[in-house]
PQR file with spaces between the fields and no chain letter, atoms N, CA, C, O and H, PARSE charges and radii, in Angstrom:
ATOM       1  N    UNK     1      26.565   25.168   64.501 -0.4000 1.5000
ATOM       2  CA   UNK     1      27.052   26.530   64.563 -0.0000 2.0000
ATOM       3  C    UNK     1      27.088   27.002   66.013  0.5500 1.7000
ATOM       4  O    UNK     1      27.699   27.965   66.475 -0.5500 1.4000
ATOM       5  N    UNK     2      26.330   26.152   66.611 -0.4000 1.5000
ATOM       6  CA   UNK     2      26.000   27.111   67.874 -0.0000 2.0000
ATOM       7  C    UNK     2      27.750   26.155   68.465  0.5500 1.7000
ATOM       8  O    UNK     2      28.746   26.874   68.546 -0.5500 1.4000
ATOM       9  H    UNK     2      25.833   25.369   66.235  0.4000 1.0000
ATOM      10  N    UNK     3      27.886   24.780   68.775 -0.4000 1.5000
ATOM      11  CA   UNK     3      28.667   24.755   68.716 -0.0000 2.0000
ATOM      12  C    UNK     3      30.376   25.691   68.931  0.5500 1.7000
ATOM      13  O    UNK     3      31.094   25.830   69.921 -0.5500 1.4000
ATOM      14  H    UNK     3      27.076   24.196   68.710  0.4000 1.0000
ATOM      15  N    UNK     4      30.515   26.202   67.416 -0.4000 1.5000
ATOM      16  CA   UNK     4      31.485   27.687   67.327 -0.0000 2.0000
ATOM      17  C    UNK     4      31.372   28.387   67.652  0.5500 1.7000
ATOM      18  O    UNK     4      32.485   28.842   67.916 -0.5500 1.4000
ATOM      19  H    UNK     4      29.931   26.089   66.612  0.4000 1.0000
ATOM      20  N    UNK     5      30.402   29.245   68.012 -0.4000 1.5000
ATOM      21  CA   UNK     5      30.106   30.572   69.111 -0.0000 2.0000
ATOM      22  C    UNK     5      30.330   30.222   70.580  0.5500 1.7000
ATOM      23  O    UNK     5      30.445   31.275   71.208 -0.5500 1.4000
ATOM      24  H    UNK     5      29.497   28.875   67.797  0.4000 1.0000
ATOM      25  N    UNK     6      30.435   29.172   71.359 -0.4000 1.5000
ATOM      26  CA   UNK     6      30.582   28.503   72.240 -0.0000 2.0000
ATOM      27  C    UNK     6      31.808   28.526   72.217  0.5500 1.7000
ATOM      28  O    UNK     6      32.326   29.219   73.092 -0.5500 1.4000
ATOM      29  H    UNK     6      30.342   28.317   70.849  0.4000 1.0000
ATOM      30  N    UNK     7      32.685   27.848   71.299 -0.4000 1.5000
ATOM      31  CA   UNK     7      34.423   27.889   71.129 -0.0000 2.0000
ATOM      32  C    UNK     7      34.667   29.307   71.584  0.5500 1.7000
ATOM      33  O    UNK     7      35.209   29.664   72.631 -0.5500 1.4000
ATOM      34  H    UNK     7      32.264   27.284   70.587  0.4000 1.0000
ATOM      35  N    UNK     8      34.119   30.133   70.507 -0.4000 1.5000
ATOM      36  CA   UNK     8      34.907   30.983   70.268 -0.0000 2.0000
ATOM      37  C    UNK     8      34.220   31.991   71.585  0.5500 1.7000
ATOM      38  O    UNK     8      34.685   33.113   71.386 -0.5500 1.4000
ATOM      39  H    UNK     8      33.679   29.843   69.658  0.4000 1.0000
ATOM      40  N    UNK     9      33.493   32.024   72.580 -0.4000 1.5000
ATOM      41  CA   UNK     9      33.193   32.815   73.398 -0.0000 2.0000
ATOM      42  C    UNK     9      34.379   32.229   74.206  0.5500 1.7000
ATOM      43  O    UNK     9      35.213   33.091   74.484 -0.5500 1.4000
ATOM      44  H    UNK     9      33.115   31.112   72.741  0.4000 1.0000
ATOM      45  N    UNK    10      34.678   30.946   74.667 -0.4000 1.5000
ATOM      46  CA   UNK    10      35.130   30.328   75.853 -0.0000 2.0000
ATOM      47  C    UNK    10      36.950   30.277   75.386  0.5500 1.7000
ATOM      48  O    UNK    10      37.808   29.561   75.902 -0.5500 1.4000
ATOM      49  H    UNK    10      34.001   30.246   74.441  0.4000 1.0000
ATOM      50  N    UNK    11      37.081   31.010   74.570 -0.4000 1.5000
ATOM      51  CA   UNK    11      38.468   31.057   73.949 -0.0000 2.0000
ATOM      52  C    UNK    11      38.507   32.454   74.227  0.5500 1.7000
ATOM      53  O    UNK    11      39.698   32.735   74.362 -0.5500 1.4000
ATOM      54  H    UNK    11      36.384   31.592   74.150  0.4000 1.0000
ATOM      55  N    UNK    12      37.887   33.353   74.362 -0.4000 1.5000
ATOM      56  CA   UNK    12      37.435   34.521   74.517 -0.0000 2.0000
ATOM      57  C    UNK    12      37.889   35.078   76.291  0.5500 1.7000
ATOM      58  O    UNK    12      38.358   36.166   76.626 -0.5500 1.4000
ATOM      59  H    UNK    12      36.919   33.124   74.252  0.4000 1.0000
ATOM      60  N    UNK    13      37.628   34.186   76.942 -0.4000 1.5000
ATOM      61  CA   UNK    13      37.433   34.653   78.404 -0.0000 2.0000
ATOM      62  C    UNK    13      38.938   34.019   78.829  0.5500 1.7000
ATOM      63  O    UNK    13      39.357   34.442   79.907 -0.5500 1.4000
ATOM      64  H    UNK    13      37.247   33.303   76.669  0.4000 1.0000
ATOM      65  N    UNK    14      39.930   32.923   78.019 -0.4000 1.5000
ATOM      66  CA   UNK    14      40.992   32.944   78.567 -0.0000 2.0000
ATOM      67  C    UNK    14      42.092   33.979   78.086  0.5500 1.7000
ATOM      68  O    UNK    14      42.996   34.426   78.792 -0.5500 1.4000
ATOM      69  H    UNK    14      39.590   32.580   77.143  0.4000 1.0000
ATOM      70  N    UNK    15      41.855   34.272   76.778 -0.4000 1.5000
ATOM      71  CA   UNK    15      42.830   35.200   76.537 -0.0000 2.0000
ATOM      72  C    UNK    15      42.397   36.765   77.238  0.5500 1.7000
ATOM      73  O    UNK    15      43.211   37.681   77.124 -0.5500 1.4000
ATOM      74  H    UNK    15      41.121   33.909   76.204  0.4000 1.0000
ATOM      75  N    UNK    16      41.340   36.956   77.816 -0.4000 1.5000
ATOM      76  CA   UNK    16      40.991   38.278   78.143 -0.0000 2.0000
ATOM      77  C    UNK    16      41.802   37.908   79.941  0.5500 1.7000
ATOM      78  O    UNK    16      42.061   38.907   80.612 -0.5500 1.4000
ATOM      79  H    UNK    16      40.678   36.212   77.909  0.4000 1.0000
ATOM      80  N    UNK    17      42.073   36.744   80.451 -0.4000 1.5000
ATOM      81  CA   UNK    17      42.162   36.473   81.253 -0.0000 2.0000
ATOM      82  C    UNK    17      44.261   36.647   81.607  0.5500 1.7000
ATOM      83  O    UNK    17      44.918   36.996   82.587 -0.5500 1.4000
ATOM      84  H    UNK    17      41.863   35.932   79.906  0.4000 1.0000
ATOM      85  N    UNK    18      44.586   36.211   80.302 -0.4000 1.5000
ATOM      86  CA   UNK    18      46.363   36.687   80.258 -0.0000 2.0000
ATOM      87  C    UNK    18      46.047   37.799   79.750  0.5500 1.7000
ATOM      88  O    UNK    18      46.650   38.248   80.725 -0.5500 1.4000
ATOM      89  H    UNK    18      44.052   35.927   79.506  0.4000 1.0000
ATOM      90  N    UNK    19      45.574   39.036   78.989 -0.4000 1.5000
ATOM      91  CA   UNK    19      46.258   40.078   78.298 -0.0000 2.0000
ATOM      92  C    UNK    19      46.279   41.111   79.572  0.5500 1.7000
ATOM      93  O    UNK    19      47.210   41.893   79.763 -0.5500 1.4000
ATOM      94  H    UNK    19      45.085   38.671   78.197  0.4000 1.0000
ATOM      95  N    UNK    20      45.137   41.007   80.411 -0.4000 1.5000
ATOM      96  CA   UNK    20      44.645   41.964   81.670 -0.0000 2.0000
ATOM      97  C    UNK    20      45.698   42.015   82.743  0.5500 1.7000
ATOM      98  O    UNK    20      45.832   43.130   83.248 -0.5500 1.4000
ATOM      99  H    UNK    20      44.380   40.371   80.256  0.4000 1.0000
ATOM     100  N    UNK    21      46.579   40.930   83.268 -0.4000 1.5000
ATOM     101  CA   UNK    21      47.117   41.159   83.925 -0.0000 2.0000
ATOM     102  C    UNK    21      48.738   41.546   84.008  0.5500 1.7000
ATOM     103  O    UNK    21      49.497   41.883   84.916 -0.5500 1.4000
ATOM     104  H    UNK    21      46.470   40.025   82.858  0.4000 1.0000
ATOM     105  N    UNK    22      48.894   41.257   82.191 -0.4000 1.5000
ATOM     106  CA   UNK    22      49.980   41.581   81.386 -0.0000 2.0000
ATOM     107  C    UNK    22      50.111   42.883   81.204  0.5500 1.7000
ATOM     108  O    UNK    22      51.083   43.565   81.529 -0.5500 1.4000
ATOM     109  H    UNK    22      48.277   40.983   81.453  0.4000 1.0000
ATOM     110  N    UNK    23      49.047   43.267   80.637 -0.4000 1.5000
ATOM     111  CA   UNK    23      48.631   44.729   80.446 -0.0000 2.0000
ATOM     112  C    UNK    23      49.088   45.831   81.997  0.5500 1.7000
ATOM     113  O    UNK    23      49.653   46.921   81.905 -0.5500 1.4000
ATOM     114  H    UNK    23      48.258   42.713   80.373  0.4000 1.0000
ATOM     115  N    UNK    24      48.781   45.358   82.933 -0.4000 1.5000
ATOM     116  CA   UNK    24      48.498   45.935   84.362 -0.0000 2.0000
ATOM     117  C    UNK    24      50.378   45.961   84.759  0.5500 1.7000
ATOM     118  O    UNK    24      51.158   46.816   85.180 -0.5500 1.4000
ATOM     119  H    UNK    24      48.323   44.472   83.008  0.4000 1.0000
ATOM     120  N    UNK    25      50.446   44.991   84.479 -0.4000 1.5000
ATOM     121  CA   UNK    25      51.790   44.624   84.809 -0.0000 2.0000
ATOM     122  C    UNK    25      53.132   45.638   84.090  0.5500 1.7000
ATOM     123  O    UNK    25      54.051   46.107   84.762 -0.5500 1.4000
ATOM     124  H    UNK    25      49.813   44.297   84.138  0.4000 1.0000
ATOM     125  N    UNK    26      52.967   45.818   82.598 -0.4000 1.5000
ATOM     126  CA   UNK    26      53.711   46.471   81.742 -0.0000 2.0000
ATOM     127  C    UNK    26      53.296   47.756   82.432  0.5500 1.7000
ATOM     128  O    UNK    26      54.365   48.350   82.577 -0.5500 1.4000
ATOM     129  H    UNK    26      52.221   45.437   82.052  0.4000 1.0000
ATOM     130  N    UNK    27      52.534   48.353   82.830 -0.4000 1.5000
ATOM     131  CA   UNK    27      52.143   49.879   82.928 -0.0000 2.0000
ATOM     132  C    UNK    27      52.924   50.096   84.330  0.5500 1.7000
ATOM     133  O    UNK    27      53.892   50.845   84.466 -0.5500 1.4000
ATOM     134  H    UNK    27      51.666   47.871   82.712  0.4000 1.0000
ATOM     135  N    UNK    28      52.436   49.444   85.172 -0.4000 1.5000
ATOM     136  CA   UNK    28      53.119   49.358   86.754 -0.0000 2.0000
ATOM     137  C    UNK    28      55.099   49.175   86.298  0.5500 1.7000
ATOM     138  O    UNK    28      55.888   49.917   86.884 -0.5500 1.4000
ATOM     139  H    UNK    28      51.651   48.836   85.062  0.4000 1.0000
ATOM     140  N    UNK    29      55.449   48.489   85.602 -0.4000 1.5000
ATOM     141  CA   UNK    29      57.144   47.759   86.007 -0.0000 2.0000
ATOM     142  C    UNK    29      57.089   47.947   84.417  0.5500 1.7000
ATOM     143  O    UNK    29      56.583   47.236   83.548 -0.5500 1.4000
ATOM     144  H    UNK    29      54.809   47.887   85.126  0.4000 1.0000
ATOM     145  N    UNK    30      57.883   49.321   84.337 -0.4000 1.5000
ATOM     146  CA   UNK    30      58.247   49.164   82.718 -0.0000 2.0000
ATOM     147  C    UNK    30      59.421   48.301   81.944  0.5500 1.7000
ATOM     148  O    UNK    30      59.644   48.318   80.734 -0.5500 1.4000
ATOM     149  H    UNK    30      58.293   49.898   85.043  0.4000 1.0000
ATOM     150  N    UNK    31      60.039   47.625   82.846 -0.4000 1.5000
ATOM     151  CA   UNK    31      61.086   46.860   82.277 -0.0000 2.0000
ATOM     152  C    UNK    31      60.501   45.347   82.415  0.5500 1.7000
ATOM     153  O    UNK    31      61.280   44.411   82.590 -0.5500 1.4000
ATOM     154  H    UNK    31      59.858   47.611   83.829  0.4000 1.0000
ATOM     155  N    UNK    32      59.359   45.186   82.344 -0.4000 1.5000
ATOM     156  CA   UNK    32      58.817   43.639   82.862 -0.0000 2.0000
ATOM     157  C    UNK    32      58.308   43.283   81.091  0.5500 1.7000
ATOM     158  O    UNK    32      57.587   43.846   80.268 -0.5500 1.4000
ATOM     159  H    UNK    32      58.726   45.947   82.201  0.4000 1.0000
ATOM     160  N    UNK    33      58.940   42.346   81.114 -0.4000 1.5000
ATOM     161  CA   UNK    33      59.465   41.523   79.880 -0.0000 2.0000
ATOM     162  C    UNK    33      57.697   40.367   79.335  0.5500 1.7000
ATOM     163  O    UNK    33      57.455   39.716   80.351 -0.5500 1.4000
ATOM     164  H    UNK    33      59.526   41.888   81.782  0.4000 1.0000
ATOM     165  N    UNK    34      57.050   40.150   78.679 -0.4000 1.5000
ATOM     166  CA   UNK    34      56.385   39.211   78.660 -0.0000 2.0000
ATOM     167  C    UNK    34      56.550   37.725   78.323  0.5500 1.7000
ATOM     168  O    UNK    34      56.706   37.442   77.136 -0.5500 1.4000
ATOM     169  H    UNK    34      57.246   40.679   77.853  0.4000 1.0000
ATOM     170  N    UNK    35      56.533   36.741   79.241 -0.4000 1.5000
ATOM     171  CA   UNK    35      56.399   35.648   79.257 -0.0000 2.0000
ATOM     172  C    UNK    35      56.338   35.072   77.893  0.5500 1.7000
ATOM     173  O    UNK    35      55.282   35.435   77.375 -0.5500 1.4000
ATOM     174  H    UNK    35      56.406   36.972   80.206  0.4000 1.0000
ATOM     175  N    UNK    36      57.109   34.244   77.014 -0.4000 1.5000
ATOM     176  CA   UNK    36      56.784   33.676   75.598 -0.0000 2.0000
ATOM     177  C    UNK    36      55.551   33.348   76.004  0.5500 1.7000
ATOM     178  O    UNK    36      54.598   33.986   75.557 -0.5500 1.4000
ATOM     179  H    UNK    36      57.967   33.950   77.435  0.4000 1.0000
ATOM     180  N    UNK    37      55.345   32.257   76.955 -0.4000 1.5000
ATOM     181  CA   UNK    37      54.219   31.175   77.081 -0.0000 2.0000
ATOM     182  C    UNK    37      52.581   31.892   76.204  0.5500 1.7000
ATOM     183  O    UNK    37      51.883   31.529   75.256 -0.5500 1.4000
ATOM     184  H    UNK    37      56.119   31.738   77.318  0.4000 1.0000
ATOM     185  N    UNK    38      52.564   33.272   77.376 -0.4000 1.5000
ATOM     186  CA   UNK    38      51.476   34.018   77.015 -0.0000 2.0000
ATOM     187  C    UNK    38      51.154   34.715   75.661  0.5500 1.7000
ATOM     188  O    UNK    38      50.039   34.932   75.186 -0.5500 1.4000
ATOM     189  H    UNK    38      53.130   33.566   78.146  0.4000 1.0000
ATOM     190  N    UNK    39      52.942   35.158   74.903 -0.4000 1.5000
ATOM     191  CA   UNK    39      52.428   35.496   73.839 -0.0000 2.0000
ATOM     192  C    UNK    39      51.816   34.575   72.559  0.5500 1.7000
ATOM     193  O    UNK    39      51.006   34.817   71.665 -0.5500 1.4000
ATOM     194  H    UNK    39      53.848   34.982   75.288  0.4000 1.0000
ATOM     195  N    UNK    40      52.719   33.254   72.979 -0.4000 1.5000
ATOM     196  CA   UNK    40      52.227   32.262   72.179 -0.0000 2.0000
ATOM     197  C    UNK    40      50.626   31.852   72.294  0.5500 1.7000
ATOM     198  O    UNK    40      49.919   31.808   71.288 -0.5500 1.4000
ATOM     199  H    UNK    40      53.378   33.058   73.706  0.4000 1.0000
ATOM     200  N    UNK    41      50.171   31.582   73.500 -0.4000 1.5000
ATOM     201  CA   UNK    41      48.759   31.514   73.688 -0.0000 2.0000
ATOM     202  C    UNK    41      47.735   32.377   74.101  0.5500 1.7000
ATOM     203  O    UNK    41      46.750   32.078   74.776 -0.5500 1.4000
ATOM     204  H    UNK    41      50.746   31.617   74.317  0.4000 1.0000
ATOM     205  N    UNK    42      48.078   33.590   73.596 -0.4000 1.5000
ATOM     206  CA   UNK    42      47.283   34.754   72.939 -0.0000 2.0000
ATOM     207  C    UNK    42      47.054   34.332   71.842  0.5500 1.7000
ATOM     208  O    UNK    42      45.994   33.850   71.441 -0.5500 1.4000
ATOM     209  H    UNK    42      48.879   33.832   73.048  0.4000 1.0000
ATOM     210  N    UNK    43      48.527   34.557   70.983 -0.4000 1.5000
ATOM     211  CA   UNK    43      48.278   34.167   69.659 -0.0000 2.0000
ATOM     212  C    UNK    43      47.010   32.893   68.729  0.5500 1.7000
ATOM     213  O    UNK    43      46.156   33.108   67.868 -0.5500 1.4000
ATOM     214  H    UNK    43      49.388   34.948   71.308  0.4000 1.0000
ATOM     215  N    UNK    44      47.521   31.406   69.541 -0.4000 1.5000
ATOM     216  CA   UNK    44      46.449   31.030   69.122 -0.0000 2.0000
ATOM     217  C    UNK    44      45.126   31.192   69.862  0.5500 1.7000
ATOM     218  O    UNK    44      44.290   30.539   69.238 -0.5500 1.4000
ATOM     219  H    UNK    44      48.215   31.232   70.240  0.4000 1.0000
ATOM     220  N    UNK    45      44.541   31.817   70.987 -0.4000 1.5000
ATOM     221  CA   UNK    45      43.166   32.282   71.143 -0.0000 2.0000
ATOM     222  C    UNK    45      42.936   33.054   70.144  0.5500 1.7000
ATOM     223  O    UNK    45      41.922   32.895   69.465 -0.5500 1.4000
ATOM     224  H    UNK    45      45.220   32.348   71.494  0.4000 1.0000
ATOM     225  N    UNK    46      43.920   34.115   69.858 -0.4000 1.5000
ATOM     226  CA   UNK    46      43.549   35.237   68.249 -0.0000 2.0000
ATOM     227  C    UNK    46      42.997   34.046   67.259  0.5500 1.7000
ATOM     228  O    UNK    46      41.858   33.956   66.801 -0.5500 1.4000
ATOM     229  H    UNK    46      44.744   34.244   70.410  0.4000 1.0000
ATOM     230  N    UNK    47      44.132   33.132   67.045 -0.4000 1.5000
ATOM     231  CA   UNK    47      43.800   32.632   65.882 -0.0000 2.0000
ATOM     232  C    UNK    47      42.338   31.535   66.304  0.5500 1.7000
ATOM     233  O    UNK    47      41.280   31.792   65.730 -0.5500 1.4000
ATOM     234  H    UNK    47      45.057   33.205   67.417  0.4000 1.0000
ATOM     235  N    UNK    48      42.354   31.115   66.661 -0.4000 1.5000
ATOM     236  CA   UNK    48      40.968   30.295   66.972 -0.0000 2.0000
ATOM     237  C    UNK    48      39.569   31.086   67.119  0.5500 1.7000
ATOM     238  O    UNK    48      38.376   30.792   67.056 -0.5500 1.4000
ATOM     239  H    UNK    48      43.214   30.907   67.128  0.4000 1.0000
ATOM     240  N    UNK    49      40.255   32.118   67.322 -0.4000 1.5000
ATOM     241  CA   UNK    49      38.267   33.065   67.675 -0.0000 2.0000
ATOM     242  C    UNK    49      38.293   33.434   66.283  0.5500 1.7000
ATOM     243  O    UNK    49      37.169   33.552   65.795 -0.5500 1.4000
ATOM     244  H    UNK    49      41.225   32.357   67.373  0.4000 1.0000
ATOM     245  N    UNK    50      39.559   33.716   65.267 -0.4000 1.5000
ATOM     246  CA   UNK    50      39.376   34.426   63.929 -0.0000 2.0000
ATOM     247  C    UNK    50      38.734   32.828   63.307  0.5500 1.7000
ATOM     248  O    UNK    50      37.519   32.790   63.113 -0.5500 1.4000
ATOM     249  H    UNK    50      40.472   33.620   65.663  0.4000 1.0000
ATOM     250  N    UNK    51      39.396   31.808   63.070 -0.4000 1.5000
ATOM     251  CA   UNK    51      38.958   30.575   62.360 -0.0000 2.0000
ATOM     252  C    UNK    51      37.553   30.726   63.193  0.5500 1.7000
ATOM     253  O    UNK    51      37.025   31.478   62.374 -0.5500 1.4000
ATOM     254  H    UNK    51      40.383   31.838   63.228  0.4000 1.0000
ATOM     255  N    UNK    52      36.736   30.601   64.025 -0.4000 1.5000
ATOM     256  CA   UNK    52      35.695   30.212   64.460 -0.0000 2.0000
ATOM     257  C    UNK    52      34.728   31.486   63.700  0.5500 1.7000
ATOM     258  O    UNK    52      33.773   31.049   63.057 -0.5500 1.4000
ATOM     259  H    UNK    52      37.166   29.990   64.690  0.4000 1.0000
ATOM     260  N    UNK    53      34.861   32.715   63.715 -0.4000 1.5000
ATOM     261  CA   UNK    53      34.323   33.979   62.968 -0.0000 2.0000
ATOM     262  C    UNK    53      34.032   33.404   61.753  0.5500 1.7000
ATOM     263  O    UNK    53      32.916   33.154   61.298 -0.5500 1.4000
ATOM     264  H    UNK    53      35.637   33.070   64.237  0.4000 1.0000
ATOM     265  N    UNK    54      35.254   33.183   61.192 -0.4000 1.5000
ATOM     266  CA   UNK    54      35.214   32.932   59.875 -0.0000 2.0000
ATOM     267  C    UNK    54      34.363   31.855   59.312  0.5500 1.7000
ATOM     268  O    UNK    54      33.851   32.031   58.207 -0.5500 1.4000
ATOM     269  H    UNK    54      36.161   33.386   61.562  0.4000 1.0000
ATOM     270  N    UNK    55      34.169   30.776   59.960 -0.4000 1.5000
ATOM     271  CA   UNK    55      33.314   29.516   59.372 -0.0000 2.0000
ATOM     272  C    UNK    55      32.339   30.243   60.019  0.5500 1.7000
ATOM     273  O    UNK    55      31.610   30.684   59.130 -0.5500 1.4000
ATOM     274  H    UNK    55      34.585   30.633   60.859  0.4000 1.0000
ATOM     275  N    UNK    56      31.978   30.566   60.992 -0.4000 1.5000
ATOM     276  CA   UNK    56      30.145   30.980   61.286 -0.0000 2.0000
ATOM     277  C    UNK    56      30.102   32.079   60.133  0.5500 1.7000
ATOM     278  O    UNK    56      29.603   31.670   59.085 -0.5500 1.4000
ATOM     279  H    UNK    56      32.571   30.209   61.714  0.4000 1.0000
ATOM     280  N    UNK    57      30.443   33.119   60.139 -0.4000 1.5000
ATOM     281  CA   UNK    57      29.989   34.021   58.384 -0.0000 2.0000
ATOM     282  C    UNK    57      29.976   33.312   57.418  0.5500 1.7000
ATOM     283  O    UNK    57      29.351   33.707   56.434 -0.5500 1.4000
ATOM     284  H    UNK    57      30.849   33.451   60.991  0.4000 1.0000
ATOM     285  N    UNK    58      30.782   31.804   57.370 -0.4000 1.5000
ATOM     286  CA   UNK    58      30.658   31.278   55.783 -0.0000 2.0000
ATOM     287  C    UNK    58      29.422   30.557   56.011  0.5500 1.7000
ATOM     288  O    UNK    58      28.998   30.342   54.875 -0.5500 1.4000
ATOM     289  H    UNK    58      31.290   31.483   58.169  0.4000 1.0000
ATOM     290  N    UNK    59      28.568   30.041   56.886 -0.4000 1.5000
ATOM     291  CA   UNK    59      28.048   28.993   57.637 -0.0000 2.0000
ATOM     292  C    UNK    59      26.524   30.081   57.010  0.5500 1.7000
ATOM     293  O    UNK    59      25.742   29.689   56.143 -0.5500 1.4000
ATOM     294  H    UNK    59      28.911   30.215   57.808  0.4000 1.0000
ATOM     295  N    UNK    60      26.451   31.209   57.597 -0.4000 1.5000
ATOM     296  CA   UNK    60      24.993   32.167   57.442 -0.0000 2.0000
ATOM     297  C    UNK    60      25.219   32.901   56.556  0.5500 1.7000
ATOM     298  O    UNK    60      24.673   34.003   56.600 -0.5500 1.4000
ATOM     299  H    UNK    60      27.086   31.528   58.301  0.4000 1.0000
ATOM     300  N    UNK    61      26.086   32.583   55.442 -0.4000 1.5000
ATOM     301  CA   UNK    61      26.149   33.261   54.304 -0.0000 2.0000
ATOM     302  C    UNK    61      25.424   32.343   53.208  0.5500 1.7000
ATOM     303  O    UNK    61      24.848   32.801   52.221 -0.5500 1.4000
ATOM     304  H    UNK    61      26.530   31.688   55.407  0.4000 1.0000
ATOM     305  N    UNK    62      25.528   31.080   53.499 -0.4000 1.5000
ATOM     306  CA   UNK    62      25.659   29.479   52.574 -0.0000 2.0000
ATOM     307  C    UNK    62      23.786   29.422   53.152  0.5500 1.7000
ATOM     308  O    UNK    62      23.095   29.152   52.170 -0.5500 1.4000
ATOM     309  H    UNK    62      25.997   30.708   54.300  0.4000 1.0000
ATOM     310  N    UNK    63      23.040   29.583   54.264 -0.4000 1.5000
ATOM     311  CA   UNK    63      22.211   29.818   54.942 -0.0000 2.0000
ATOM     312  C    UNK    63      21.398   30.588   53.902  0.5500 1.7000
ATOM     313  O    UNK    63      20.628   30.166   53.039 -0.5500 1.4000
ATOM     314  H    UNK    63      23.602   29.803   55.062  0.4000 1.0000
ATOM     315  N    UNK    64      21.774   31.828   54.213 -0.4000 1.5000
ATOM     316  CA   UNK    64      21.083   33.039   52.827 -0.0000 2.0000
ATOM     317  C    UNK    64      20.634   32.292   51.589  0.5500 1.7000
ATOM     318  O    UNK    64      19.512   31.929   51.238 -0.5500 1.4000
ATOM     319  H    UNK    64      22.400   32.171   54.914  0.4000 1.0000
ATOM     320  N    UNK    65      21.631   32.186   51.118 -0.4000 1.5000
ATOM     321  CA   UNK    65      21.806   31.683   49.853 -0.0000 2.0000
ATOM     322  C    UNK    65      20.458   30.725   49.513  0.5500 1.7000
ATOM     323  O    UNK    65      19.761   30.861   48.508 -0.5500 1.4000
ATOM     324  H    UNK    65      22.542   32.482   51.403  0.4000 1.0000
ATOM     325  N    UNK    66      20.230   29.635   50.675 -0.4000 1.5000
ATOM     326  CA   UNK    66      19.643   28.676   50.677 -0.0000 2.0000
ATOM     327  C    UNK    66      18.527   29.053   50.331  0.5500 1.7000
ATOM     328  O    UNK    66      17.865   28.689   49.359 -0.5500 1.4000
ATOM     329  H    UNK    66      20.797   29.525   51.492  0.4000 1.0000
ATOM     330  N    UNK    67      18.212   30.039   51.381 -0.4000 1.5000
ATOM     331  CA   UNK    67      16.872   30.563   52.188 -0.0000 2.0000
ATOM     332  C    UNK    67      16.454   31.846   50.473  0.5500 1.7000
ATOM     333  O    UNK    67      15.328   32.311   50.296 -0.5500 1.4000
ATOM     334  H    UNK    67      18.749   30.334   52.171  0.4000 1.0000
ATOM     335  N    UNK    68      17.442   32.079   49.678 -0.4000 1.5000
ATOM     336  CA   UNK    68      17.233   33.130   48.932 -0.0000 2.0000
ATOM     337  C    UNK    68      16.600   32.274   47.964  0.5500 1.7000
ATOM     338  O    UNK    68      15.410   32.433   47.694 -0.5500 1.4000
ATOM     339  H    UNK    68      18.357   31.702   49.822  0.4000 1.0000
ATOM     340  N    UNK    69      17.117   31.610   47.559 -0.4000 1.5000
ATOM     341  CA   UNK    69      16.892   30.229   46.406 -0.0000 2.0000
ATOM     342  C    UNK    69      15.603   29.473   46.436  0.5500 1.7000
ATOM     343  O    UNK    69      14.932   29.116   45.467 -0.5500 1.4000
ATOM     344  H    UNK    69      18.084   31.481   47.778  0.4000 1.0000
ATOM     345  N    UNK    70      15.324   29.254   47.942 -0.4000 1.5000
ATOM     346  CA   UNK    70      13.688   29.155   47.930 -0.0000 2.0000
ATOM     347  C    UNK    70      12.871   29.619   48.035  0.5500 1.7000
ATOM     348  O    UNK    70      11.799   29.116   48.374 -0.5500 1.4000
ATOM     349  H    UNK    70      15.869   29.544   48.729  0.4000 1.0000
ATOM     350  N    UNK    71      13.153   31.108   47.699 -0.4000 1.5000
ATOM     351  CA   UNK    71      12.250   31.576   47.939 -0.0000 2.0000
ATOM     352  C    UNK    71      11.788   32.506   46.614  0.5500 1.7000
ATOM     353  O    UNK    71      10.745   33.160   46.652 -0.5500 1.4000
ATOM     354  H    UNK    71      14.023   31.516   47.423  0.4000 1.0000
């Protein structure tokens, strides 16, 4: 698990790394168009930090369960 929190932090710091200067950019030059490249790999950082969320909650939910059962 620790593993996925690792993914999903370090998937974390590149997309914060394109939206910031995209962001800066659209506000400054309102006719400035965004790059496919970036929207595409936003997209999958979105999708990879959501898949990585998602198995760690199923991961300490299955955990509970365990921990409920023996007890």
């Amino acid at each position: 698990m620790k593993k996925l929190i690792y993914l999903r932090l370090f998937c974390c710091l590149p997309l914060i790394a394109i939206i910031l200067p995209d962001i800066t950019e659209t506000f400054i030059n309102p006719g400035f168009k965004l790059p496919f490249f970036h929207i595409t790999a936003g997209s999958a950082f979105i999708a990879v930090i959501g898949i990585c969320t998602l198995i760690i909650r199923y991961q300490k939910k299955q955990e509970l369960k365990v921990q409920y059962q023996q007890s």
